[in-house]
C-alpha positions as CSV (number, residue, x, y, z in Angstrom):
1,X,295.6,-33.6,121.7
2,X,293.3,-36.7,121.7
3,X,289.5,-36.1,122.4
4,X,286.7,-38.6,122.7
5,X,283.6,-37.2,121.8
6,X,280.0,-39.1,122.1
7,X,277.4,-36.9,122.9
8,X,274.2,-38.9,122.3
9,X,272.7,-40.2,125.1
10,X,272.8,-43.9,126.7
11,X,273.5,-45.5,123.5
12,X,276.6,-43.7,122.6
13,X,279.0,-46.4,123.4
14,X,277.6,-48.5,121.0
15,X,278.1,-46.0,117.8
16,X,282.1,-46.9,116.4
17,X,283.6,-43.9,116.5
18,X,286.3,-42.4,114.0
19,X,289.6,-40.7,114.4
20,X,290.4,-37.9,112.7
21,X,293.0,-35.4,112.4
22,X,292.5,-31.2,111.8
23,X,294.0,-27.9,112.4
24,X,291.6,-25.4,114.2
25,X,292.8,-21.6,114.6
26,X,296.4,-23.0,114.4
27,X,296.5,-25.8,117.0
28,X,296.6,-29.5,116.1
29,X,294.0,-31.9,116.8
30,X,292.9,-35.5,117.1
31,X,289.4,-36.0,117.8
32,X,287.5,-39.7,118.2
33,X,284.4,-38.7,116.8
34,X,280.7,-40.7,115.8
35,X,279.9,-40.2,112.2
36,X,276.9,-38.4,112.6
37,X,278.6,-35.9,114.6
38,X,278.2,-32.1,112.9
39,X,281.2,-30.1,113.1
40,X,279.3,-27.4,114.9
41,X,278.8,-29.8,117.7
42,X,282.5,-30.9,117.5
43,X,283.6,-27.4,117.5
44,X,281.5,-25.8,120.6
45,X,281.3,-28.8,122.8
46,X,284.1,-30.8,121.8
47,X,287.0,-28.3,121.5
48,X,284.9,-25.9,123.5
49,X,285.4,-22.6,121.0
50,X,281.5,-21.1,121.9
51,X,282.1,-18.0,119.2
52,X,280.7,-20.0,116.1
53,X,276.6,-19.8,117.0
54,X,274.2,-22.4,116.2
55,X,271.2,-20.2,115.2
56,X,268.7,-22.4,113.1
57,X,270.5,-25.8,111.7
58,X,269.2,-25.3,108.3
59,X,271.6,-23.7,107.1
60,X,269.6,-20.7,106.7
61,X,271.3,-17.8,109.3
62,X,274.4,-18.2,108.6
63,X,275.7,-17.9,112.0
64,X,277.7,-21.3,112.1
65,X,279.7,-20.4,109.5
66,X,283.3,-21.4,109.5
67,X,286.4,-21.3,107.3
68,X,287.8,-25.0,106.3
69,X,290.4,-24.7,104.5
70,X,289.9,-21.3,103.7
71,X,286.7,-21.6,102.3
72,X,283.2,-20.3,103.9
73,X,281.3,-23.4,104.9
74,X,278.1,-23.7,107.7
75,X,279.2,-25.8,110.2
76,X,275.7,-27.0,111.1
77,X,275.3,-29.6,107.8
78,X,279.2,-30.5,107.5
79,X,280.3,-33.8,109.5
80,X,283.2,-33.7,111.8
81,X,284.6,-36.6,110.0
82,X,284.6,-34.7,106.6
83,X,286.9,-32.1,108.2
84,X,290.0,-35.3,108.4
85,X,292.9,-34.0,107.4
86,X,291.6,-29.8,107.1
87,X,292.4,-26.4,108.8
88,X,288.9,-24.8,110.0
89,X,289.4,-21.5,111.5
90,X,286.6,-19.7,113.4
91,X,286.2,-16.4,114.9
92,X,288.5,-17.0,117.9
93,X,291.2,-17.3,115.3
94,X,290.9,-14.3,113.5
95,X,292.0,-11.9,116.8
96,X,295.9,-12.4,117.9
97,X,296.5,-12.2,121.9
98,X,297.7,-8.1,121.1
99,X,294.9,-7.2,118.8
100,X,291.9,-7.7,116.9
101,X,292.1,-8.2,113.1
102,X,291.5,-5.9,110.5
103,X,288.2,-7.1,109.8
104,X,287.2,-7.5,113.5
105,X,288.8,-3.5,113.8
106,X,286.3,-2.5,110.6
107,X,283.2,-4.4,111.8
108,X,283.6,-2.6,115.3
109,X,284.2,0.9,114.2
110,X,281.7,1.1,111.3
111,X,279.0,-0.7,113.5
112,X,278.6,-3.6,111.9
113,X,277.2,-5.4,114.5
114,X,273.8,-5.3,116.4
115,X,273.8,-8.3,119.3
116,X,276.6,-10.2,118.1
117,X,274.9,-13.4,117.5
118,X,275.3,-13.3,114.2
119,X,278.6,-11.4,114.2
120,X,281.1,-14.6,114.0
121,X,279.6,-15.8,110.6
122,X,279.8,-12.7,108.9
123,X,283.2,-12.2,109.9
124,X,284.3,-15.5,108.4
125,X,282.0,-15.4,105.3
126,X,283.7,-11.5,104.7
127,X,286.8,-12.8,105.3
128,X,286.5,-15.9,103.2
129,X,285.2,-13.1,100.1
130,X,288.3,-10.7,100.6
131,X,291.0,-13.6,100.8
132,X,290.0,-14.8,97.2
133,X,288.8,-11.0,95.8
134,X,290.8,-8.0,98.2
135,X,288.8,-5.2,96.2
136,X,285.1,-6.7,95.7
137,X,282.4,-4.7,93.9
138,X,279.7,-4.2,96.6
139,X,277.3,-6.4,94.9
140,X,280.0,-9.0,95.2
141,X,279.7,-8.4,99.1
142,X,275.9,-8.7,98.7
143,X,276.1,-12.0,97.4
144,X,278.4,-13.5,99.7
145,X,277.2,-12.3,102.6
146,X,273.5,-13.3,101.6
147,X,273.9,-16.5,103.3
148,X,273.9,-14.4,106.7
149,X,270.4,-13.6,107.9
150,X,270.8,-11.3,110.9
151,X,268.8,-12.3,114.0
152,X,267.7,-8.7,114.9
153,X,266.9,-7.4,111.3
154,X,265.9,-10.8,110.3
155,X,262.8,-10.5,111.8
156,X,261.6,-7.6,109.5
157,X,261.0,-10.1,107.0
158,X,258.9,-12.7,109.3
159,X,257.0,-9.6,110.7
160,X,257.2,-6.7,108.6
161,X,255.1,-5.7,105.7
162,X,255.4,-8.2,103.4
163,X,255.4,-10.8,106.2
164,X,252.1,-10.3,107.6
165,X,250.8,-9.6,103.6
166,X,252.2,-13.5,102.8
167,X,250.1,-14.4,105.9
168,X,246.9,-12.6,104.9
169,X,247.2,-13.8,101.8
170,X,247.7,-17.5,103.0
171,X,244.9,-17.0,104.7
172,X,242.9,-16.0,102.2
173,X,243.9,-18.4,99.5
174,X,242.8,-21.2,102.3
175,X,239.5,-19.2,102.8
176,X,239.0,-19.6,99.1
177,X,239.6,-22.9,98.9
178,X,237.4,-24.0,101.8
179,X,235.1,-22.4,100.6
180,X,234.7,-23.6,96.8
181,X,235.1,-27.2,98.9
182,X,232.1,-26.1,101.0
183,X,229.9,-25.4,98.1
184,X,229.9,-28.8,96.6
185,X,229.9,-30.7,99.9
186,X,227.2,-29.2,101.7
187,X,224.3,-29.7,99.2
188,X,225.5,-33.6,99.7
189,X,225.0,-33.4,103.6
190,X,221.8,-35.9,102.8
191,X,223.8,-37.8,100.8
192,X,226.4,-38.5,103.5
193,X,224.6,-39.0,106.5
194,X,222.8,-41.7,104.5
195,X,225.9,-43.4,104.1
196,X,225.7,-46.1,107.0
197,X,222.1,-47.4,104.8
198,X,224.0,-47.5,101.4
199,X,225.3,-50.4,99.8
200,X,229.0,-50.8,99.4
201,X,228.7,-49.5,95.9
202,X,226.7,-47.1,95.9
203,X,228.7,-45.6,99.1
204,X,231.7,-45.8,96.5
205,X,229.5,-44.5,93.7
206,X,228.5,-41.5,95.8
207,X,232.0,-41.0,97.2
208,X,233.8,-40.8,94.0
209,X,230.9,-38.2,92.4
210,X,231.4,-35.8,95.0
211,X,235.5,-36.3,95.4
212,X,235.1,-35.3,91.8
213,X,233.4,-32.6,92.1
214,X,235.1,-31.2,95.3
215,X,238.5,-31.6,93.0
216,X,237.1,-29.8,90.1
217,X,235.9,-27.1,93.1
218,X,239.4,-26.7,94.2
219,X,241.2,-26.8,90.9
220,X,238.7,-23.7,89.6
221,X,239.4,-22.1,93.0
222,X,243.0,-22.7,92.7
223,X,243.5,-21.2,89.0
224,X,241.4,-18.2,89.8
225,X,244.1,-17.6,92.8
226,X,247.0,-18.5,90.9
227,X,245.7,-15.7,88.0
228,X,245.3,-12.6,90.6
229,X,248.7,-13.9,92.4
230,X,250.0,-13.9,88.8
231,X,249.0,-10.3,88.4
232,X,249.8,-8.9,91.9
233,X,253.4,-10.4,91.5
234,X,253.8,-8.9,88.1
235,X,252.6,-5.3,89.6
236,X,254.8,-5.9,92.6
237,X,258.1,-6.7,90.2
238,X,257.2,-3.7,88.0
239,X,257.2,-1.2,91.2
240,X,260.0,-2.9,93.0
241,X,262.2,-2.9,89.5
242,X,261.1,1.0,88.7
243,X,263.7,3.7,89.3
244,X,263.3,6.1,92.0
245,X,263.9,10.1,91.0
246,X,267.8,9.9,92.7
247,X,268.3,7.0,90.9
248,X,267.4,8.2,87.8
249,X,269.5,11.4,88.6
250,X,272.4,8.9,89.1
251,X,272.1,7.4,85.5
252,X,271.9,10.5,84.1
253,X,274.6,11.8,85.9
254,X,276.7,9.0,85.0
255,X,275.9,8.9,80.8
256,X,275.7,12.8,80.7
257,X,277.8,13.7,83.1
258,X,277.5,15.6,86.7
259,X,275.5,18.8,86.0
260,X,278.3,20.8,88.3
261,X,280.9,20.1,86.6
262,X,279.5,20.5,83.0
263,X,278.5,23.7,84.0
264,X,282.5,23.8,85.6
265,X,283.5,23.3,82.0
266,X,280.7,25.8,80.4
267,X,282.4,28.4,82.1
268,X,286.3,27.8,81.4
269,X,285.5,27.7,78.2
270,X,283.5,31.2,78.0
271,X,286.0,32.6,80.2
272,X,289.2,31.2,77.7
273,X,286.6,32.7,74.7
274,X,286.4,35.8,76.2
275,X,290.4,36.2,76.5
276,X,291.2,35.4,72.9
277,X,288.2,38.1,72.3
278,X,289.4,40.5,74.0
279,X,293.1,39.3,72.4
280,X,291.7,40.0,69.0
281,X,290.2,43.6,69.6
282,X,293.3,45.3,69.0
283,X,293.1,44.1,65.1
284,X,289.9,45.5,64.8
285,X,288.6,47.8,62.2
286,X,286.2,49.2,64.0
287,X,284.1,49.0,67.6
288,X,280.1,49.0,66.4
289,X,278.6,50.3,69.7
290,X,274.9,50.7,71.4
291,X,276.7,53.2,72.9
292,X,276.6,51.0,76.4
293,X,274.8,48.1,76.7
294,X,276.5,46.3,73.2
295,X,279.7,46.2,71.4
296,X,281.1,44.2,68.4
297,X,284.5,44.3,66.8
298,X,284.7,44.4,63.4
299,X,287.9,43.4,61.3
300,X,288.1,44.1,57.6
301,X,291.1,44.1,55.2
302,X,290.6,45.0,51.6
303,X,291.6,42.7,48.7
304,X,292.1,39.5,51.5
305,X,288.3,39.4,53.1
306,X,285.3,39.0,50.8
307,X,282.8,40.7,53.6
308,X,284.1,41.8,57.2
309,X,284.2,39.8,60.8
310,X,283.6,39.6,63.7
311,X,286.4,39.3,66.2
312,X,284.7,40.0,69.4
313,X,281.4,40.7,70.7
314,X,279.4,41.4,74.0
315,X,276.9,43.1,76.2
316,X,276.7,44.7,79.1
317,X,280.4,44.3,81.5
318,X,282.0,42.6,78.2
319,X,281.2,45.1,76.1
320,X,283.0,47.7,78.6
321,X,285.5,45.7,78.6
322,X,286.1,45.6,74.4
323,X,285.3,49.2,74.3
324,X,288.1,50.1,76.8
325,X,290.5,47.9,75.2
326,X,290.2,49.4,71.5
327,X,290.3,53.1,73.4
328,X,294.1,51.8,74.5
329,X,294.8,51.0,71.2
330,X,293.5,53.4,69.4
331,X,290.2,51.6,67.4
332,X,287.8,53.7,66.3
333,X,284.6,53.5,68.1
334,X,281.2,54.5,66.4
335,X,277.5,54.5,67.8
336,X,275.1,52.7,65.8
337,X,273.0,51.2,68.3
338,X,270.1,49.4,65.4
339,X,273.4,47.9,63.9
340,X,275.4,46.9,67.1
341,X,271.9,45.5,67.8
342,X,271.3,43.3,64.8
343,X,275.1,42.6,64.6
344,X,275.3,41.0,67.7
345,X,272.1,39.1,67.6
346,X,272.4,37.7,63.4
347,X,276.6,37.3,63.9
348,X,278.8,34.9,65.8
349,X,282.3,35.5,67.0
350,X,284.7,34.8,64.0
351,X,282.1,34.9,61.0
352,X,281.6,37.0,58.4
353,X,278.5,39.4,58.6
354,X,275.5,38.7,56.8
355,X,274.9,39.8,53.3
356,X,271.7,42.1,54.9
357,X,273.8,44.0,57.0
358,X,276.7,45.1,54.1
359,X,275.4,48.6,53.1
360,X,275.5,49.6,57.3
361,X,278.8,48.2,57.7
362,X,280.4,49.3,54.8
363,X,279.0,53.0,55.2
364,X,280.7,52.6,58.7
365,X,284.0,51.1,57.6
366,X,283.7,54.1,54.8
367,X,283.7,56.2,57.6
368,X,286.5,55.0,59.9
369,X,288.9,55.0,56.5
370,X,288.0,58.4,55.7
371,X,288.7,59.6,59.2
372,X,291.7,57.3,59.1
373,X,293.0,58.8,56.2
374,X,292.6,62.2,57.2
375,X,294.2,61.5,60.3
376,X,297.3,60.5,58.5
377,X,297.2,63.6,55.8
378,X,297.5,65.7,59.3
């Protein structure tokens, strides 16, 4: 296909024009072009595909954006005659005549889209991003897709908050200005009007005295602005750099770990403690009891323990639970509730008992071996 394209007025015969030769969504082209033709123009009005926008021509929305040769590129500041010889693809290409593409299918069902204008660019620049990186970080997205501005949201950031704060503060930077100016000039008034009855030098005289002091006016009033912007953009970094409460509940999370399933953990683990306790009761010596609310198993073996240990301990359900145990096999229970008291509170599962609490224990193991042996002289 040959196309001669010369949109420029009256005078458009008289600009040489240039051949070139590209691929556009898979079709082959020949175009007769003028140099200072943008590829935007060439694209819309020239091979007539209307889905790439023109939005701003500075580059700045985004919403030209093309793919040539695979790479992301705003059609608004590339030359047609720098696409000689290269494949540009733009929205229209992305869809086959059966269906849309993948990226058009996401866009649409996660509503990625608010009027469209800005749609086409988006597209391209996202698909340009996943063609070189399929599995992008999102601030990888982010950053390629902050060349985008979006036409409807776009506007929060003319006319939002901080939009109309710039402003005001424009405003009062000029007011500041002005008026350090004001204060030198308006003393001079005299000065001035008497201008047309001055001399040649001493008009120049006059002129450069007050230009010099207006200038040192405008420099004081321009360092004290340039000090309180200094500090109000350091305040403003510091509060938009500081960490909300869920962010800081995310780094946590992420060096200590998620509360849930520590606590997941915590509890397999008491639960896998409290089986190899219960395990461990039927080698007990003895069952220290409170009578109800406390238990601890006691194992002693003369001539191979220095002191005796504790196997198991617990309160409450546990301590049910090791007292019916040793009743099934046959370990001897005793009452002592001040000793299953201080046992379970001084003692820890697997340790030896503490040197205070010997002379209780051993009278109780005493006991048990007494009634033991008796048991077997029967």
């Amino acid at each position: 296909m040959t196309m001669v394209y010369a949109d420029r007025g009256d005078d458009a015969e008289q600009i040489p024009v240039r051949r070139i030769k590209f691929t556009i969504n898979g079709d082959k082209k020949i175009a007769e072009v003028e140099p200072r033709l943008l590829l935007s123009h060439l694209i819309r009005q020239g091979v007539g595909l209307t889905g790439t926008h023109m939005g701003c021509d500075t580059t700045n929305c985004g919403a030209c954006t093309v793919l040539v040769d695979g790479k992301a590129v705003k059609s608004c500041t590339m030359l047609a005659v720098q696409a000689d010889g290269c494949e540009v693809t733009t929205v229209e290409g992305l869809a086959t005549a059966s269906e849309l593409h993948p990226l058009q299918e996401g866009f649409k069902e996660e509503h990625g889209l608010q009027c469209g204008f800005c749609t086409p660019g988006m597209m391209l620049a996202a698909k340009a991003l996943l063609d070189e990186n399929p599995d992008p970080t999102e601030d990888e997205v982010r950053w390629a897709l902050s060349g985008n501005l979006c036409r409807c949201t776009g506007f929060k950031r003319m006319f939002g908050v901080e939009g109309l704060s710039n402003l005001a503060k424009g405003v009062v930077k000029i007011a500041i200005v002005g008026a350090a100016i004001w204060t030198q000039v308006w003393p001079e008034r005299g000065t001035i009007g008497n201008v047309l009855d001055t001399s040649p030098a001493g008009v120049a005289g006059d002129m450069s005295h007050l230009l010099f002091k207006v200038l040192i006016a405008a420099l004081a009033a321009l360092a004290v602005i340039a000090a309180g912007d200094y500090f109000m953009q350091r305040y403003r970094f510091i509060q938009r750099n500081r960490m909300s409460k869920q962010e800081i509940k995310e780094e946590f999370r992420q060096t200590e770990g998620d509360p849930a399933v520590k606590a997941k953990i915590r509890q397999l683990r008491m639960e896998r403690s409290r089986r190899r306790m219960i395990a461990a009761v039927p080698e007990a010596t003895v069952i220290i009891t409170n009578p109800t609310h406390y238990a601890i198993a006691l194992k002693y073996e003369s001539g191979k323990m220095a002191a005796p240990v504790c196997v198991a301990k617990g309160v409450d359900a546990l301590a049910l639970r090791i007292r019916e145990v040793a009743t099934q096999h046959d370990v001897p229970i005793v009452e002592n509730p001040p000793l299953a008291r201080a046992l379970h509170a001084t003692v820890e599962v697997d340790e030896a008992i503490p040197a205070e609490h010997y002379k209780a224990v051993a009278q109780v193991i005493g006991y048990v071996l007494k009634l033991n042996g008796k048991m077997r002289a029967n």
